[in-house]
C-alpha positions as CSV (number, residue, x, y, z in Angstrom):
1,X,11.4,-1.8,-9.9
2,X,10.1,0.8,-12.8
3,X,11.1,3.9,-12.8
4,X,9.3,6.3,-14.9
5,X,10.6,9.9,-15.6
6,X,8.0,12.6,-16.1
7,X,9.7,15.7,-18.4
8,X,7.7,18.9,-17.9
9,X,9.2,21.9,-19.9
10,X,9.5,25.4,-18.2
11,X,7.4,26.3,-21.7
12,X,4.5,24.3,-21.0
13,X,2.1,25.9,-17.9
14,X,3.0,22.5,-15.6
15,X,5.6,24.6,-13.6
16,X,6.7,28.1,-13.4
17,X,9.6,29.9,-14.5
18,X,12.2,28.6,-11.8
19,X,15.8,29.4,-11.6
20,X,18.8,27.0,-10.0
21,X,21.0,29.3,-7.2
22,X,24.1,28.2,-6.1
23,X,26.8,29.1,-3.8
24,X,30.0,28.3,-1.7
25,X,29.5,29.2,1.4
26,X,32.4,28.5,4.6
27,X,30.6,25.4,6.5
28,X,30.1,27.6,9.7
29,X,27.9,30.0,7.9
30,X,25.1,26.6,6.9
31,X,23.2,26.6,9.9
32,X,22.3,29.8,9.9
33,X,22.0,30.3,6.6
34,X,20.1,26.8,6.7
35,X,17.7,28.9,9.2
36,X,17.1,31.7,7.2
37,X,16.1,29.5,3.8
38,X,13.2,27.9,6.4
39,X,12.2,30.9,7.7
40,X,11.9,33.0,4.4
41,X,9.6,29.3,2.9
42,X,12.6,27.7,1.4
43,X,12.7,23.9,2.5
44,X,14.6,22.2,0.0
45,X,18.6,22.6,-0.8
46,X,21.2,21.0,-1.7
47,X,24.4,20.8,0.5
48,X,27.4,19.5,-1.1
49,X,31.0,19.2,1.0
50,X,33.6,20.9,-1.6
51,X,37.1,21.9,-1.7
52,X,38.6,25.5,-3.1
53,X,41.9,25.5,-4.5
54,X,43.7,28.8,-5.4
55,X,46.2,31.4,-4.1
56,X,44.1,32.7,-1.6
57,X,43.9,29.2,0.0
58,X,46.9,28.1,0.5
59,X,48.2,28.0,4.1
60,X,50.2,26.4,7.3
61,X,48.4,24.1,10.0
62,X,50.0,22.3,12.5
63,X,49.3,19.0,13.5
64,X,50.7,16.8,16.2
65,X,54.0,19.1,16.0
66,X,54.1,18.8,12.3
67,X,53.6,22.0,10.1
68,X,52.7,21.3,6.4
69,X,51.0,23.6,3.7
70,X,47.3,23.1,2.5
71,X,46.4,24.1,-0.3
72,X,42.7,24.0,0.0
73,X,39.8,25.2,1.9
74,X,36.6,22.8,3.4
75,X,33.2,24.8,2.1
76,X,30.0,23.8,1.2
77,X,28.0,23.9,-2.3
78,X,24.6,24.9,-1.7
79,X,22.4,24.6,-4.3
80,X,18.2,25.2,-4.5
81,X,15.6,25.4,-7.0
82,X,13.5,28.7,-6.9
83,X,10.5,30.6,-8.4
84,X,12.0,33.5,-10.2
85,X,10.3,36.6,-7.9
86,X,12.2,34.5,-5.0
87,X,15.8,34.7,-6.6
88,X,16.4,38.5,-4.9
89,X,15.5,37.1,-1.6
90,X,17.5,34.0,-1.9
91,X,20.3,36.3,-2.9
92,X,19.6,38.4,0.1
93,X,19.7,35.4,2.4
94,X,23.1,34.6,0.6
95,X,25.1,37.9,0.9
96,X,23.7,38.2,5.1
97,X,23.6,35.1,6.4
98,X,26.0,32.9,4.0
99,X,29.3,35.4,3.3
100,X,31.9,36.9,5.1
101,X,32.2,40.0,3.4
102,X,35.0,39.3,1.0
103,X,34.6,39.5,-2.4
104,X,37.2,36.7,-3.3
105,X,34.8,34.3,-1.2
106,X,31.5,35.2,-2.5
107,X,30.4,33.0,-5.3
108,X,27.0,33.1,-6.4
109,X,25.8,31.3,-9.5
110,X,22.5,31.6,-10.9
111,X,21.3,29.8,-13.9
112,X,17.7,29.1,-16.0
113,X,16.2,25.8,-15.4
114,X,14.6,24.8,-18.7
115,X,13.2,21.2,-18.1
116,X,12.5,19.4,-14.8
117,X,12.5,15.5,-14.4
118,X,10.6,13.9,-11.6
119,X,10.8,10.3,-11.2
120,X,8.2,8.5,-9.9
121,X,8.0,4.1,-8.9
């Protein structure tokens, strides 16, 4: 099978200016932040399972009797590709429906997207 990869540049009129959001979100918060991408026109994301080391992880959990220290936290990546007059909304979406509020767990990253592949058989 042939794959051929079609570059269009973010220069060239093919496509818009679009920007690439992402965030760690706790895994509880995807569904309805999930939700709230459909419902504001957003149908395409990324989900990525993801673990966050640090201070502010580390903690106790019992299991079958046994306590032990973890050192990590289960979260999700979300990533999605936007127009740029959508990255406020997006952002909006993010800080309601995605965070809990403290500042050491919000992580938003937002970055240009220069050149877009496609690859078509």
């Amino acid at each position: 099978m042939t794959v051929i990869i079609k570059l269009f540049s973010a220069q060239k009129k093919e496509i818009a200016v679009v920007r690439k959001i992402e965030a760690i979100v706790r895994s509880e918060r995807l569904d309805a932040l999930r939700k709230a991408f459909l419902e504001a026109g957003i149908n395409k994301m990324t989900v990525t399972e993801v673990r966050e080391y640090g201070n502010a992880a580390a903690h106790t959990e019992i299991y079958r009797s046994d306590a032990f220290s973890v050192d990590s936290l289960a979260k999700v990546k979300v990533e999605t590709i936007v127009p740029q007059n959508m990255v406020p909304i997006v952002i909006a979406l993010l800080k309601t429906k995605g965070q809990t509020g403290n500042s050491e767990e919000e992580k938003i990253l937002i970055s240009s997207v220069n050149d877009v592949g496609r690859a078509s058989p």
